[in-house]
C-alpha positions as CSV (number, residue, x, y, z in Angstrom):
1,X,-3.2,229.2,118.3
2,X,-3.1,230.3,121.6
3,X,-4.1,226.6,123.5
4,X,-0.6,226.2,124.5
5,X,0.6,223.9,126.9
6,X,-1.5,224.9,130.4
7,X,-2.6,228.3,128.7
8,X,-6.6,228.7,128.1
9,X,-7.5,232.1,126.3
10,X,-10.8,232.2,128.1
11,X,-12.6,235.6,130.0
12,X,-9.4,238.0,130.8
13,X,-7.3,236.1,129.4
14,X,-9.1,235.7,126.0
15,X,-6.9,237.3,122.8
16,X,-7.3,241.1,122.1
17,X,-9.3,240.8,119.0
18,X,-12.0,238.7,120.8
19,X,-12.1,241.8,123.2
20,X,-12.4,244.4,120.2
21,X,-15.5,242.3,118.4
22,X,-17.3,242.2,121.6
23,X,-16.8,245.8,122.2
24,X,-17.4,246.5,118.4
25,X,-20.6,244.6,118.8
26,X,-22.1,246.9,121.9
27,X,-21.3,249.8,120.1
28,X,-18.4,251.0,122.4
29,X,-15.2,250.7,119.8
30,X,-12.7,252.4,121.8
31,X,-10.8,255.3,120.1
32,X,-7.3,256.3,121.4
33,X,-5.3,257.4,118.9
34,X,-4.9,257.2,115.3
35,X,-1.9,254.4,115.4
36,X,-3.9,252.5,118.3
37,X,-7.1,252.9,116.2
38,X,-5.3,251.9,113.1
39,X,-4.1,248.8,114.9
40,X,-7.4,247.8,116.1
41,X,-9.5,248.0,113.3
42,X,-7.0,245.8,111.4
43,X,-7.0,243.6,114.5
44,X,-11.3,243.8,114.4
45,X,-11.2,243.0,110.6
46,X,-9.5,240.4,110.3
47,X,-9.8,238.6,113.5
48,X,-6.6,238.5,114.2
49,X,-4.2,239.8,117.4
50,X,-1.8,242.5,116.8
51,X,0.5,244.0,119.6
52,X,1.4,247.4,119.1
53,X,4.5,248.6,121.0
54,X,6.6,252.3,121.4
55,X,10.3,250.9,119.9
56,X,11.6,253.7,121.8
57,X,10.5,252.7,124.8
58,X,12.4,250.0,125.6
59,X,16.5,249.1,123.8
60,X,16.9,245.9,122.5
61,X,19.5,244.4,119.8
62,X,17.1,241.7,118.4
63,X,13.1,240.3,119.0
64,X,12.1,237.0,119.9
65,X,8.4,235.5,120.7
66,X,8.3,232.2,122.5
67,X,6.1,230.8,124.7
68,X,6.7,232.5,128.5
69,X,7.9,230.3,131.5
70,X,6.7,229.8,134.9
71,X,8.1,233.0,136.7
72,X,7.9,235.8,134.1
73,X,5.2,238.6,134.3
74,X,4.6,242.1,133.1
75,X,3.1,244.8,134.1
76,X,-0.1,245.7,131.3
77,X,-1.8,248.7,132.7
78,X,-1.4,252.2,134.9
79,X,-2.9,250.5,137.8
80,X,-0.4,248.1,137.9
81,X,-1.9,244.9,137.1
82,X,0.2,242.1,135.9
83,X,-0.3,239.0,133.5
84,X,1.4,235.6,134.4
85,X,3.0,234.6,130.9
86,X,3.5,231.0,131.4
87,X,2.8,229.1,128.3
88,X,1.4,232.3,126.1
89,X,3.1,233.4,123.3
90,X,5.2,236.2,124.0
91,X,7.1,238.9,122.6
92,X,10.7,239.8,124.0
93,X,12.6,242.5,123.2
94,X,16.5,241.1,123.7
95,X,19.5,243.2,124.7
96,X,23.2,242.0,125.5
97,X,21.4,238.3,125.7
98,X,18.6,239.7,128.6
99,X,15.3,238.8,127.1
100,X,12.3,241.7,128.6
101,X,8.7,240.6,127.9
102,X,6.9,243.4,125.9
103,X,4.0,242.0,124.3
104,X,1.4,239.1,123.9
105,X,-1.5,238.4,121.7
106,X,-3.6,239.1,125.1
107,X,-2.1,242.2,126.5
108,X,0.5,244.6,125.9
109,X,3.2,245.8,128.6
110,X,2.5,249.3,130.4
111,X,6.1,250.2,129.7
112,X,6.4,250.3,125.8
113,X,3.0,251.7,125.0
114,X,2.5,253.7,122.1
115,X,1.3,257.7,123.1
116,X,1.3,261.1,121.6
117,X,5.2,261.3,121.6
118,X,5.7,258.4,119.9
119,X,7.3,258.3,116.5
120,X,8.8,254.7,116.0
121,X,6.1,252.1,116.3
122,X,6.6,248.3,115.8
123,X,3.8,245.7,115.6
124,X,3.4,241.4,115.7
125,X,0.2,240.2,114.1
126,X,-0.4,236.9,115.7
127,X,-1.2,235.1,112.5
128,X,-1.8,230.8,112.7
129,X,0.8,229.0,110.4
130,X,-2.5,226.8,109.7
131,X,-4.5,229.7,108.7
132,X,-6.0,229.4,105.6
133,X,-4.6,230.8,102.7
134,X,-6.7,234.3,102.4
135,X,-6.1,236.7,104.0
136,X,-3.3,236.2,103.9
137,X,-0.8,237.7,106.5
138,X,1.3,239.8,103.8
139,X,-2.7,241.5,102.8
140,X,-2.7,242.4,106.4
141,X,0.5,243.8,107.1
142,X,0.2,245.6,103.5
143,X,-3.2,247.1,103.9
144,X,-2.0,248.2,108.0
145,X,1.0,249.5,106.2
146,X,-1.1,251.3,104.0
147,X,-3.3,253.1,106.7
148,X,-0.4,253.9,108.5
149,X,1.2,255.9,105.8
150,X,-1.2,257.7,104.8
């Protein structure tokens, strides 16, 4: 899903669910808040990506995920670190026809993360079209729904 073009998820660059297992596996599962939680246990369970993103954070009229270009970048972390989006599926938040690059099924931008002020949440599970047919990605969505709710 994510061999696109000149991209190679490998080390860093690897999706976040890969990360989770691994860190599942050594007995470290990070725990940061119950939405983040939330969003990676789905993520660990069913293998799959999930960007979770503050919809406050950032304005934006519409969403679009496409693969990035050559020149666009965001920043993922406090430190200041950025990831190189060329040829990785990306998530843009769109406003007045300027597309900003939020989210990707690697890393999530520093500037719409989720925290404890944060009331309006939105979320892309990466999901194959190819994937086979269970789960499918409506029992994902409605058991993530579910644990969100409750």
């Amino acid at each position: 899903m994510m061999r696109i073009g000149s991209y190679k998820p490998t080390g860093r660059s690897k999706p976040a669910s890969e990360y989770l297992l691994r860190t599942a596996a050594e007995g470290n599962f990070p725990r940061i808040n119950t939405v983040v939680d939330i969003n990676n246990y789905i993520s660990l369970k069913y293998l799959v990506p999930i960007s979770l993103w503050d919809a406050d954070k950032i304005d934006s009229d519409s969403w679009l995920f496409r693969t990035g270009l050559d020149q666009e970048s965001f920043i993922f972390n406090s430190t200041g670190q950025v990831i190189q989006l060329h040829d990785l599926m990306t998530g843009f938040a769109v406003k007045d026809g300027k597309e900003t690059p939020i989210v990707t099924p690697v890393k999530d931008c520093q500037q719409t993360k989720t925290g404890a002020g944060t009331s309006n949440i939105m979320a892309a599970v990466y999901y194959p079209a190819k994937w086979p047919k269970s789960p499918s990605l409506d029992e994902i969505l409605e058991e993530f729904n579910q644990l969100l709710t409750v």
